[in-house]
C-alpha positions as CSV (number, residue, x, y, z in Angstrom):
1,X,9.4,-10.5,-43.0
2,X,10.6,-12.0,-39.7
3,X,9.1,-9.8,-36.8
4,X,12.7,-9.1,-35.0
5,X,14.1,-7.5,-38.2
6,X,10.4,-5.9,-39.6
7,X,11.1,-4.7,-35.4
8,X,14.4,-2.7,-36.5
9,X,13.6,-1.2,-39.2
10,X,10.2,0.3,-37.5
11,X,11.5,0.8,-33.8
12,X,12.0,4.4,-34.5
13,X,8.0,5.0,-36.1
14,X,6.8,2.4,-33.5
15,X,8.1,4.7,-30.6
16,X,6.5,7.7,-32.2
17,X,3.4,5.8,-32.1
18,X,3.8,4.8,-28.5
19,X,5.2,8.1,-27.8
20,X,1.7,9.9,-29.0
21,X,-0.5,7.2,-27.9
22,X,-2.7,6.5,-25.0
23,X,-0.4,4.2,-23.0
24,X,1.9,6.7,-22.4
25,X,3.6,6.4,-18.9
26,X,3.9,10.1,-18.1
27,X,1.1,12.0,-16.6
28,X,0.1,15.4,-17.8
29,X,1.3,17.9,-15.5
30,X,-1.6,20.3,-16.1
31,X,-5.4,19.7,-16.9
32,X,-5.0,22.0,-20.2
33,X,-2.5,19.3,-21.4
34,X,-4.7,16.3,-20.1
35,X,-7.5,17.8,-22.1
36,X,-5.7,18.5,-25.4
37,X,-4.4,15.0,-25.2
38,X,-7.1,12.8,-24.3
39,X,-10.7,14.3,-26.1
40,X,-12.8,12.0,-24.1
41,X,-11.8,13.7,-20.8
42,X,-12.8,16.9,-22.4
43,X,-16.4,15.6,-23.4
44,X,-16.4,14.0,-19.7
45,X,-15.8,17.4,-18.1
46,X,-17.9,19.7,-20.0
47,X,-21.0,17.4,-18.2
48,X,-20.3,18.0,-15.0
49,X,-22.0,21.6,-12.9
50,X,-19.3,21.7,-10.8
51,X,-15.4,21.4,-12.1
52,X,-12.9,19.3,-10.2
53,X,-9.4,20.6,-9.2
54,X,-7.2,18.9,-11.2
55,X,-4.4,17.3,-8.9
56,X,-1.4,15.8,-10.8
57,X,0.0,14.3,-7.5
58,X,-2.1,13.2,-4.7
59,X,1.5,12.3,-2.7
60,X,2.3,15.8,-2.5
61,X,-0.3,17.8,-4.1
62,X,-3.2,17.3,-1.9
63,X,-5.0,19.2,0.3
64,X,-7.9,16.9,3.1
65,X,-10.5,19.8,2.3
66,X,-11.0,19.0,-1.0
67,X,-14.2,17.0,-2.1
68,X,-13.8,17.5,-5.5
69,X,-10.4,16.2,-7.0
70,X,-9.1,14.9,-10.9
71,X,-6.1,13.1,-10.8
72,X,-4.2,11.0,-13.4
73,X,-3.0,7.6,-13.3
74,X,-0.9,7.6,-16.9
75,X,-1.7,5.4,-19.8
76,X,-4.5,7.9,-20.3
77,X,-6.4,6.9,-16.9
78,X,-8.5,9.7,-15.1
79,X,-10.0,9.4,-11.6
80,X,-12.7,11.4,-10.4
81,X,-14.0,12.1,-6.8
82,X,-16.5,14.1,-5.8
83,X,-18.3,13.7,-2.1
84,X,-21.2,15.5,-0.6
85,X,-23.8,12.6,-1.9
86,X,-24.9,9.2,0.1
87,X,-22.1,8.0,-1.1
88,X,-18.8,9.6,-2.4
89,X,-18.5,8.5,-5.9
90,X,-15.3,6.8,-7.6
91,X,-15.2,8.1,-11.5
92,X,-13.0,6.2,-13.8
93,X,-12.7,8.6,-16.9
94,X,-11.2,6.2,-20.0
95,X,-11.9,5.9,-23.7
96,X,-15.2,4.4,-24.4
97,X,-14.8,1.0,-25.6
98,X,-15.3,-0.2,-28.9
99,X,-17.9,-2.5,-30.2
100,X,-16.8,-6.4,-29.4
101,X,-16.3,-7.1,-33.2
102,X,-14.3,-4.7,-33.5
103,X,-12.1,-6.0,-31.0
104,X,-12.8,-9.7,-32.5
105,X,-11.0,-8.8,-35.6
106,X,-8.4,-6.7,-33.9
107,X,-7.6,-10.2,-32.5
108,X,-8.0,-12.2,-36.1
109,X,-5.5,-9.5,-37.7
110,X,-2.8,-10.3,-35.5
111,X,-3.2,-13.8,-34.9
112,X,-3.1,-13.8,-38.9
113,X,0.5,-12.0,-38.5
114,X,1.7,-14.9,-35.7
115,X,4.2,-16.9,-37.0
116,X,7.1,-19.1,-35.2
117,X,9.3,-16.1,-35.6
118,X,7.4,-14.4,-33.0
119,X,9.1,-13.9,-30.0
120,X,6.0,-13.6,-27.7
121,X,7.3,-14.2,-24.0
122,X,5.3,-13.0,-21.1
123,X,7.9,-10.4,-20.0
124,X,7.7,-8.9,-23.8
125,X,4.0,-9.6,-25.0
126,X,2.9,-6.0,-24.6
127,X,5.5,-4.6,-27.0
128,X,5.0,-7.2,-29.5
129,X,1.0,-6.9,-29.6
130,X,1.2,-3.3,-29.8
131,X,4.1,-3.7,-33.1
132,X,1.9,-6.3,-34.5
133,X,-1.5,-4.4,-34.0
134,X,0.3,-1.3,-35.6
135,X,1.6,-3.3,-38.7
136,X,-1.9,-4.9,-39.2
137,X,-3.5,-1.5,-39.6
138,X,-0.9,-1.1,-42.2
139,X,-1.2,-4.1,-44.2
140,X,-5.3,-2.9,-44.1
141,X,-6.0,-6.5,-42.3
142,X,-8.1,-4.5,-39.8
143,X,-10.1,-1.0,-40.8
144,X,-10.4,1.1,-37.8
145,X,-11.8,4.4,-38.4
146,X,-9.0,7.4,-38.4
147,X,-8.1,8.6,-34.7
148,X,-9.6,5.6,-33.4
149,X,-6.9,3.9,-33.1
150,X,-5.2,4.0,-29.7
151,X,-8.7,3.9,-28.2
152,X,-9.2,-0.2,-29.6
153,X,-5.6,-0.9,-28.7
154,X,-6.0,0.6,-25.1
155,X,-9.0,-1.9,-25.0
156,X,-7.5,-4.6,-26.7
157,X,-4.8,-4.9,-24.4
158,X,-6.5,-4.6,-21.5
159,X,-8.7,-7.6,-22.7
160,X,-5.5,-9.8,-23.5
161,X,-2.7,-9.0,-21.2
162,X,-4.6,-7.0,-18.3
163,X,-7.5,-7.8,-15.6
164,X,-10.2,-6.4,-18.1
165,X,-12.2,-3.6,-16.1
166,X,-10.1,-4.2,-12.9
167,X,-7.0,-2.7,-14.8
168,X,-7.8,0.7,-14.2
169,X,-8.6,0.2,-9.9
170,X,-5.1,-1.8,-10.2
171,X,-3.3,1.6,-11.4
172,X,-4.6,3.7,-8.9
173,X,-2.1,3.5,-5.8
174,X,-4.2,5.3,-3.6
175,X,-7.0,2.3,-3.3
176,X,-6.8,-0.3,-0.5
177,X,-9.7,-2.1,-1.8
178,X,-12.2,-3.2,-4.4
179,X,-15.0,-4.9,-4.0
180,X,-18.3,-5.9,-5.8
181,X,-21.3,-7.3,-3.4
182,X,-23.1,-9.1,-6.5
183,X,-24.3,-7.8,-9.7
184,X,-24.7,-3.9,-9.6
185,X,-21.7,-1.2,-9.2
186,X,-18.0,-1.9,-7.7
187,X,-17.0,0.0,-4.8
188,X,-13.6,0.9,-3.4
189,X,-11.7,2.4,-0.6
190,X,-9.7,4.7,-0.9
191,X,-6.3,5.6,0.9
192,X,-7.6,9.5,1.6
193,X,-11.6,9.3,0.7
194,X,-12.4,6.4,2.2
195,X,-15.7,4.1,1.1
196,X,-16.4,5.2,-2.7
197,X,-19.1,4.0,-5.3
198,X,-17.6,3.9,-8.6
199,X,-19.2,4.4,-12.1
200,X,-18.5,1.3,-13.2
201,X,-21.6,-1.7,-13.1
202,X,-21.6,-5.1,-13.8
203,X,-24.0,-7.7,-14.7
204,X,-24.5,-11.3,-13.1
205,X,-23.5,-13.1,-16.0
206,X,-20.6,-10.6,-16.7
207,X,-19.1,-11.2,-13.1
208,X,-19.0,-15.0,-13.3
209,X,-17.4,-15.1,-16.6
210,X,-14.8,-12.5,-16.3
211,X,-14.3,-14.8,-12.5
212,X,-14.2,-18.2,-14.3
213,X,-11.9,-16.3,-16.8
214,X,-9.7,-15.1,-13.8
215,X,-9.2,-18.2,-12.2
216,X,-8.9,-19.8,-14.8
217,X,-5.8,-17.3,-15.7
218,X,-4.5,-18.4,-12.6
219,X,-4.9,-21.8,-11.9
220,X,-7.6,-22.0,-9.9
221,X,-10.9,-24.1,-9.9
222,X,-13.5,-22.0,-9.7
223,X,-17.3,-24.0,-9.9
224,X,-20.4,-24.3,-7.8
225,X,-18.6,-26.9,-5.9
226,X,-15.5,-25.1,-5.1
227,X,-16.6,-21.8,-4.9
228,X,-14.2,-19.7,-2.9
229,X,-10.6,-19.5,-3.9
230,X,-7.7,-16.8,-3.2
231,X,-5.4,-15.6,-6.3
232,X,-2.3,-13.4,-5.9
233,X,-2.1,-10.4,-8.7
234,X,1.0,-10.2,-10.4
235,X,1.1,-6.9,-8.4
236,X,0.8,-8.3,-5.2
237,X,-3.0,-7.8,-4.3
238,X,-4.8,-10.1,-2.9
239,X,-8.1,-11.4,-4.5
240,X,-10.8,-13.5,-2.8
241,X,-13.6,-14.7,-5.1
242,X,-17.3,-16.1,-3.7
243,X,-19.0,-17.6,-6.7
244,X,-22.6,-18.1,-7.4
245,X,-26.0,-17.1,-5.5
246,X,-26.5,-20.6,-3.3
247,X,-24.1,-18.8,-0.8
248,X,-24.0,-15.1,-2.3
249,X,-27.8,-14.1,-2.7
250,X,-26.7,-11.3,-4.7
251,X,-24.5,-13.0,-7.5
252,X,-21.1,-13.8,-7.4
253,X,-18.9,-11.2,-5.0
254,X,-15.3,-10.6,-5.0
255,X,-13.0,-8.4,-3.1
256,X,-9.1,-7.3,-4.1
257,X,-6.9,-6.4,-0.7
258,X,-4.3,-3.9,-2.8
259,X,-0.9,-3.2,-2.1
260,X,1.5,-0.5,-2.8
261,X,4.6,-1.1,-5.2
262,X,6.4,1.1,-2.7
263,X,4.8,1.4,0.7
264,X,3.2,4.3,2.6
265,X,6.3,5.9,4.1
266,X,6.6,7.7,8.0
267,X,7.2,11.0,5.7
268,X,4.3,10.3,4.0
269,X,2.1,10.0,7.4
270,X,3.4,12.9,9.1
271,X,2.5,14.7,5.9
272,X,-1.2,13.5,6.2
273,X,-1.1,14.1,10.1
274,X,-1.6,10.6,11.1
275,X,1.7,10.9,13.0
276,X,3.7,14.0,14.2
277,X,7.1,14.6,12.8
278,X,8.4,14.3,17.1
279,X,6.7,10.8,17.2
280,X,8.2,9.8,14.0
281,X,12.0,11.0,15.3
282,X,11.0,9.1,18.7
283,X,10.4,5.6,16.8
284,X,14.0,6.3,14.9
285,X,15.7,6.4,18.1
286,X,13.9,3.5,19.6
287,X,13.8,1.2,17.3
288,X,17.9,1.7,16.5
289,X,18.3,-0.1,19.8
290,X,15.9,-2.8,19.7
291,X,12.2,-1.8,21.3
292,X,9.1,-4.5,21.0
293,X,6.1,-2.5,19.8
294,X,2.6,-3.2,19.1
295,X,0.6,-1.2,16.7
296,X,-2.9,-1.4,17.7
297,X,-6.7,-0.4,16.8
298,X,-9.4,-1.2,15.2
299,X,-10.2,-2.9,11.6
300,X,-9.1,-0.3,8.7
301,X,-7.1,1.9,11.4
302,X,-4.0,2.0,9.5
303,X,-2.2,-0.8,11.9
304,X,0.3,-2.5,9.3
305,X,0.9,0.9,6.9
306,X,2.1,2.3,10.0
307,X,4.4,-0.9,11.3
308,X,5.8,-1.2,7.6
309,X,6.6,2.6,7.8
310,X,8.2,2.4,11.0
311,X,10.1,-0.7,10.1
312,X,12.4,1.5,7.9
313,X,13.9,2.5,10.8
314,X,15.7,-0.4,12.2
315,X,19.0,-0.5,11.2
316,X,20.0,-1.1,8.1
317,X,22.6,-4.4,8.1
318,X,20.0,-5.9,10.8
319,X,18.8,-9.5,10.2
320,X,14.8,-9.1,10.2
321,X,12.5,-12.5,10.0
322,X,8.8,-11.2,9.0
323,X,6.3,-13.7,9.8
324,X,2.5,-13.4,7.5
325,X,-0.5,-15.0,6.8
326,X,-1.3,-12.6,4.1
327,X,2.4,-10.9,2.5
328,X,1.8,-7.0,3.6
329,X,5.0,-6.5,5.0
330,X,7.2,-5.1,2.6
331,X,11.0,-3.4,4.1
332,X,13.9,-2.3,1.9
333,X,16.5,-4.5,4.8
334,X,18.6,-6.8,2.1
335,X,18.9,-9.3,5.0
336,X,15.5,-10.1,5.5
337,X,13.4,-13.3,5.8
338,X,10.0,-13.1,4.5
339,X,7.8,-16.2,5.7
340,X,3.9,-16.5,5.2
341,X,2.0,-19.2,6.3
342,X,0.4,-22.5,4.8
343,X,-2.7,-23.3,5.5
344,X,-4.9,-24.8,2.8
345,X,-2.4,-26.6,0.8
346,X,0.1,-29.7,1.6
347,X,0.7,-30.0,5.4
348,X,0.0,-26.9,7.5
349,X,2.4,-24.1,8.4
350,X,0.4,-22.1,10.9
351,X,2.1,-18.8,12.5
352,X,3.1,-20.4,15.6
353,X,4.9,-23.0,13.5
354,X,7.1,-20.1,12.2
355,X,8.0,-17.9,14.9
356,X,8.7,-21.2,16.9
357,X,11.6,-21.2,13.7
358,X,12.1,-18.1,13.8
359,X,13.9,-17.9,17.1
360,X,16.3,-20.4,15.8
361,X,17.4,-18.1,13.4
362,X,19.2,-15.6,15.2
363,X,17.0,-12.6,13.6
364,X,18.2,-9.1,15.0
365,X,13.9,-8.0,14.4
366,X,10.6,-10.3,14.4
367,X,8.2,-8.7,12.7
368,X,4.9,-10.6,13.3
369,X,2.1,-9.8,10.9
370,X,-0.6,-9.5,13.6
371,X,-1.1,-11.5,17.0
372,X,-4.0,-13.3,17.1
373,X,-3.8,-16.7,18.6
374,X,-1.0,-18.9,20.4
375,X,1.3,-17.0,18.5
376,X,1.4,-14.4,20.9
377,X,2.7,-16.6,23.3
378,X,5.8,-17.1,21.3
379,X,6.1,-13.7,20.3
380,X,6.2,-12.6,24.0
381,X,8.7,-15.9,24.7
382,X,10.7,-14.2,21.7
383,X,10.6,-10.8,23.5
384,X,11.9,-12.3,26.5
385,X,14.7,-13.9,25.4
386,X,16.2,-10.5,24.1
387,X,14.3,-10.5,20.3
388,X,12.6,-7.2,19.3
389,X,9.4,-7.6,18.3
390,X,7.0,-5.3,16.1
391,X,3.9,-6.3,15.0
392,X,-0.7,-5.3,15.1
393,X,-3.1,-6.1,17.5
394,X,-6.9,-5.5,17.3
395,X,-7.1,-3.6,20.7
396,X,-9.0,0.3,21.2
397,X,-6.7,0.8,24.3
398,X,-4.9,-0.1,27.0
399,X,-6.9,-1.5,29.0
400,X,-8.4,-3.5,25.6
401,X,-4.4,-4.9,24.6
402,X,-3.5,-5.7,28.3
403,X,-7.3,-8.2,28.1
404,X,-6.5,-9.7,24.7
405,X,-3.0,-10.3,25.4
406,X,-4.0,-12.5,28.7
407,X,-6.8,-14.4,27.6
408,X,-7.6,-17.4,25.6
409,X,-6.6,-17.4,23.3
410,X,-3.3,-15.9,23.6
411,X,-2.8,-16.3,27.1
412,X,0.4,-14.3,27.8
413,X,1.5,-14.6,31.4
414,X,0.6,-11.2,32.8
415,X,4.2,-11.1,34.4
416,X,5.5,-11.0,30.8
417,X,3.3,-8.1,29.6
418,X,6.1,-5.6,30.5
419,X,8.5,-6.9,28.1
420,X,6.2,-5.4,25.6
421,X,7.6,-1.8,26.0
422,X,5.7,0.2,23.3
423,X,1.9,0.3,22.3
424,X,1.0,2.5,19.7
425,X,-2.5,3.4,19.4
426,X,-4.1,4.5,15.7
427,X,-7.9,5.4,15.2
428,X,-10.2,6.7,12.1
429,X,-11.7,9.9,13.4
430,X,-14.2,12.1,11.5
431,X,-12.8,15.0,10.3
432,X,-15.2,17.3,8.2
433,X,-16.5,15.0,5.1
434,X,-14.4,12.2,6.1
435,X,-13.2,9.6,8.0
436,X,-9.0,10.5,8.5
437,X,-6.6,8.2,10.6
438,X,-4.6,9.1,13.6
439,X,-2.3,7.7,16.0
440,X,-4.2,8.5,19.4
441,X,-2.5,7.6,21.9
442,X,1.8,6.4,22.5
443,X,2.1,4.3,25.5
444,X,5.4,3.3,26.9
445,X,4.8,0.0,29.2
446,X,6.9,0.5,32.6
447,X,5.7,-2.9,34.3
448,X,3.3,-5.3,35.5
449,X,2.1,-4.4,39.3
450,X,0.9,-7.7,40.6
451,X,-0.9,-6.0,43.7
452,X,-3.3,-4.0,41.6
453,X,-3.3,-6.7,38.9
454,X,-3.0,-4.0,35.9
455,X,-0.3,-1.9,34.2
456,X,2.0,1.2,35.0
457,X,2.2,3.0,31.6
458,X,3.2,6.6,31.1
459,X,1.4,8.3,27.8
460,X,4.5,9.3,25.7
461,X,2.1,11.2,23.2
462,X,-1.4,12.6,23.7
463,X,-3.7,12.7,20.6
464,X,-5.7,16.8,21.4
465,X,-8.7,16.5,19.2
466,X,-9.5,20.2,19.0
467,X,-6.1,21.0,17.5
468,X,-5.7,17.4,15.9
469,X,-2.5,17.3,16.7
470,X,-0.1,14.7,18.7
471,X,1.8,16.0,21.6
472,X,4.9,15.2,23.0
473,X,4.8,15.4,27.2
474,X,8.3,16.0,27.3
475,X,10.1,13.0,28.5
476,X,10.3,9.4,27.9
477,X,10.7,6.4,30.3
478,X,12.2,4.5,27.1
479,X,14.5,7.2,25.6
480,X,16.2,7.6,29.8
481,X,16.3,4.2,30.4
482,X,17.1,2.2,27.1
483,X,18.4,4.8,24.6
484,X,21.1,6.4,27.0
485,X,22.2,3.7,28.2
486,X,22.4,1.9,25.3
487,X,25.3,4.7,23.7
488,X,27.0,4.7,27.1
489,X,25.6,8.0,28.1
490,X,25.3,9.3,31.8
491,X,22.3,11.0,32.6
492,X,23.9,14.3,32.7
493,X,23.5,14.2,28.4
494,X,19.8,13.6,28.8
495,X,19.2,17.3,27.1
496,X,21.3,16.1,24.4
497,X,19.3,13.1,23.6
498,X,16.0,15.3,23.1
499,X,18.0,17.7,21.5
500,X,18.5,15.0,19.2
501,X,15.3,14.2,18.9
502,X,14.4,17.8,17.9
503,X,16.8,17.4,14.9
504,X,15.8,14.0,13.5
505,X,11.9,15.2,13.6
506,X,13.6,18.5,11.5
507,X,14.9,15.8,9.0
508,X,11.3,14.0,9.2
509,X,9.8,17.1,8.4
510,X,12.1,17.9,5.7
511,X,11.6,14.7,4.0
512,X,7.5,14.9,4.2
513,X,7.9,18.0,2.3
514,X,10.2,17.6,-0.6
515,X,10.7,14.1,-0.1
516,X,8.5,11.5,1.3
517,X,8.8,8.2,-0.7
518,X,9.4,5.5,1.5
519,X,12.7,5.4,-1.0
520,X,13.7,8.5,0.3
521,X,13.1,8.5,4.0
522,X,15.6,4.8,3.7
523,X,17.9,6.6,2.0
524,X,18.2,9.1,4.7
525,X,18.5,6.7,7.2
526,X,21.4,4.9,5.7
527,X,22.8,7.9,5.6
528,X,22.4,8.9,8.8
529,X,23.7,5.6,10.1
530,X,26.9,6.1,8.0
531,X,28.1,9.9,8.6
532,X,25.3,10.6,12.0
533,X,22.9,12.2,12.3
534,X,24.1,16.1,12.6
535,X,25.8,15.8,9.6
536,X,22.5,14.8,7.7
537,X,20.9,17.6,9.6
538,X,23.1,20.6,8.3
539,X,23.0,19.5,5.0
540,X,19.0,19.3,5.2
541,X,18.8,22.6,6.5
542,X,20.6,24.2,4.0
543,X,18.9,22.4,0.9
544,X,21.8,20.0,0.1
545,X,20.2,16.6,0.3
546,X,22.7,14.7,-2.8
547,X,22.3,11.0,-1.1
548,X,18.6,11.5,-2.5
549,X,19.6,13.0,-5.9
C-alpha cells in the first residue's frame, strides 16, 4: 500500500499513538502527572533521600534558593539539580535505552518497509519514521515486548534524526554550555546553577565515534591531521571539536556554545535581579534616541544576553547592521543586517572589514558583537560620525574600559572616548550556593579632561551588595541633556521625563511578572511606540494587556 494513502487511512490512530507517547510536546503541569505518565521517573525518584520540588517552569516558576529543583523539558525529558556536593550535579532522567539489537532491527524493519513511494524529506522524516516504525510493529516485522514501545522509538530517533546523547542538553533552554574534557562525564553550565556535572559518562572510543559521526553529518573532516573543526547545530549552537590525545591528553574534548530559540529578555532579567525594573525603563528611553553603549565585564558576566535584551528597545522601523564573529545577536527589528565574519575559509572578512561597510550603509544602530582589536577604532569613528553604537567589552571598570579602549590594540584616541556615552557594568557575585549575575555599576561618560588625563563620569546606578539591589541616584546627565532635548522639551518638564521613567519601569515590572518573553516585552514596545506610552500604562495597570493576547 503506498505510504501517503496507508498515511490517511491511519492519521487518526497514528495521532493517538503520538498523542500517548513519549514525544509528546506538552509538559506535565504537575509531578503527579509526570509520574503517572512516564514510570521510569517514578523508579528514578523513589531512589533519591531527598525529593526535588518539581518546577514546571523555570521562566516563571523559580525561586534562586532552591538547590534541589525537577523540571521538564517535554518529549518525556526530566532534569534534575541538586547542589550542596563538590560539584552540583546535572541529572538527565529518560527511558533507559534498549539493547543495540534491538535498535538494529528496529532499523531493518523499516528500511524493509522503504520504498520509492516514500516521501522522506528532511523537514518530514520524523513523522514518517514514527508511521513506518508503528506499521512495522503491526505487520510483526519487529517484536518489541508490550509497553516498550515508545521507549525504543524515543531512542531510535534520537539515534537517526537527533545528536544521539547530546539531544537531551540541546532541549534544555536554560544551558549555555556543554562540554566534555576527554573520556569521563559531560559537564554543563547552566543559565541559573551555573557549573554542573551531569550523570551522563562517556568512553574514549565512544567520543571519537559519535565525533567522526558528527562531522561527518556535517561536512566536516574530522582526522588526526585536521583535528579541530567548528559545526553550527541546526539550532544555532555552536560546536568546537578537539580530536584525539596527541593534543588532548585526556581523549577527544568538545564543547557546544548554546543559544536560545528566543533570547533572554530585559523582563526576564529584572525578574532574576540582574537588572532593576528603573534601569531597564532608563535604557528604553535612551536607546529610543540613539545612545552608544558598552556592556562590559568579565568572561561568563552576562555581557551579550544583556546587549541582545536591551537591543529590543530601539525603535522598531530602525535600520540595525549587527556585526559577529560568532552569530549571538539575535533582535526581532525586520530591517536588520546580520553580518558575521570569515575567517578560515575563501578570502578573509575580518570585523574591521565589516564595520568599515557598515557605515556605508546608512544603519540607524551598529551593533558590534564585542570590541576587541582595530575594530574599535571604527566603531568609535562610527560613533563620531552620528552612528549609535551597542556592543561588549572585557573591562571590570572604568578605569579597566577607559585602558583597553586606548591601547594597542584598539588605540582609540582618548579625545574620542566621550562619544561613548554609556558603560554598563555586569559581574557574577556569590549569592548563597551560587554564583548569580548583576549589573554593578551604570556609568554615563560626560567627557574626556585632557589636564587630568582621565574621565568625568557620573554613576547613574549604584549596585548595594547588602540589599542586592540597583539604585537609581536620581538624575541623569543623559536623560537632561539628550532625551529632553531630543522631544523638544525645556527643562521646566524635567519632572515629567522621570515621571516617565517611573511609568515605563511599572510596565517593565508588569511584564517580568505575567509576561517576560522577549516576544512579549517587543510587543509592548511596538505598542508603546504606536499609541505612547501612558496609554500602554493604564491598560497595564488595570489588567488589560490585548496587544499580548
Amino acid at each position: 500500500m503506498p505510504i501517503l494513502r496507508w498515511r490517511r487511512k491511519t492519521a487518526k490512530k497514528g495521532s493517538e499513538l503520538l498523542k500517548n507517547a513519549i514525544f509528546e510536546e506538552k509538559t506535565p503541569e504537575t509531578l503527579e502527572e509526570a509520574l503517572e505518565k512516564y514510570p521510569y521517573l517514578a523508579t528514578y525518584l523513589e531512589g533519591l533521600d531527598k525529593k526535588p520540588k518539581f518546577v514546571k517552569n523555570l521562566e516563571s516558576g523559580f525561586k534562586f534558593e532552591e538547590d534541589n529543583v525537577l523540571y521538564p523539558l517535554g518529549l518525556g525529558i526530566f532534569i534534575h539539580v541538586s547542589l550542596g556536593k563538590e560539584v552540583g550535579k546535572y541529572n538527565i532522567i529518560e527511558p533507559e535505552k534498549p539493547d543495540k539489537s534491538v535498535l538494529a532491527k528496529v532499523e531493518e524493519a523499516i528500511a524493509s518497509l522503504l520504498d520509492e513511494k516514500v516521501d522522506i524529506r528532511e523537514e518530514n522524516r520524523r513523522e514518517v519514521l514514527v508511521e513506518l516504525f508503528w506499521r512495522a510493529i503491526k505487520k510483526r516485522k519487529v517484536r518489541i515486548p508490550k509497553g516498550e514501545e515508545v521507549k525504543v522509538l524515543y531512542h531510535f530517533l534520537r539515534e537517526k534524526i537527533g545528536h544521539g546523547f547530546l539531544d537531551a542538553f540541546l532541549a534544555d533552554p536554560w544551558l549555555e554550555d556543554i562540554s566534555i574534557p576527554g573520556e569521563g562525564k559531560i559537564f554543563v553550565y547552566h543559565k541559573f546553577f551555573g557549573s554542573l556535572e551531569t550523570n551522563l559518562e562517556v568512553s574514549k572510543g565512544e567520543i571519537d565515534q559519535f565525533l567522526r559521526s558528527l562531522a561527518e553529518r556535517y561536512g566536516k573532516v574530522l582526522s588526526f591531521s585536521h583535528p579541530i573543526i567548528d559545526i553550527h547545530l541546526p539550532d544555532g549552537s555552536r560546536l568546537n571539536i578537539v580530536f584525539g590525545e596527541d593534543i588532548s591528553l585526556k581523549g577527544s574534548n568538545f564543547t557546544i556554545r548554546k543559544f536560545s530559540k528566543e533570547p533572554v529578555s530585559i523582563a526576564h532579567l529584572i525578574a532574576w535581579n540582574t537588572l532593576s525594573a528603573e534601569m531597564a525603563a532608563y535604557l528604553w528611553m535612551l536607546l529610543e534616541v540613539g545612545i552608544s553603549c558598552l556592556f562590559c565585564g568579565e568572561t561568563a558576566a552576562g555581557k551579550t544576553t544583556c546587549l541582545n535584551a536591551a537591543a529590543c528597545f530601539i525603535k522598531p522601523d530602525a535600520k540595525v547592521v549587527s556585526i559577529e564573529e560568532t552569530p549571538e545577536v539575535n533582535i526581532p527589528h525586520k530591517n536588520w543586517v546580520r553580518e558575521i565574519t570569515r575567517l578560515h575559509t575563501g578570502s578573509e572578512v575580518t570585523m574591521f572589514d565589516l564595520l568599515k561597510a557598515a557605515l556605508r550603509q546608512r544603519p540607524d544602530y551598529i551593533i558590534v558583537g564585542e570590541i576587541r582589536g582595530e575594530e574599535g577604532r571604527i566603531a568609535f569613528q562610527a560613533i563620531e560620525t552620528g552612528h549609535p553604537v551597542l556592543s561588549t567589552m572585557h573591562a571590570g571598570d572604568l578605569q579597566q574600559l577607559f585602558q583597553r579602549l586606548t591601547s594597542h590594540p584598539i588605540l582609540v584616541p582618548k579625545t574620542h572616548i566621550d562619544g561613548l556615552n554609556l558603560a554598563v557594568f555586569l559581574n557574577r557575585i556569590k549569592r548563597g550556593k551560587r554564583l548569580v549575575r548583576r549589573v554593578t555599576a551604570v556609568n554615563e561618560i560626560i567627557r574626556y579632561d585632557a589636564r587630568k588625563g582621565s574621565l568625568n563620569f557620573l554613576p547613574v546606578f549604584v549596585y548595594s551588595p547588602d540589599e542586592d539591589r540597583l539604585n537609581f541616584i536620581g538624575s541623569s546627565f543623559l536623560m537632561e541633556m539628550r532625551v529632553l532635548p531630543y522631544r523638544g522639551w525645556d527643562k521646566g518638564r524635567v519632572a515629567e521625563l522621570y515621571e516617565e521613567m517611573r511609568v515605563r519601569a511599572e510596565i517593565l515590572r508588569y511584564l517580568s511578572e505575567h509576561y517576560p518573553r522577549y516576544s512579549h516585552v517587543w510587543k509592548t514596545v511596538v505598542e508603546a511606540e504606536n499609541r505612547g506610552v501612558r496609554w500602554v500604562y493604564e491598560r497595564v495597570m488595570r489588567g488589560e494587556t490585548p496587544w499580548l493576547g
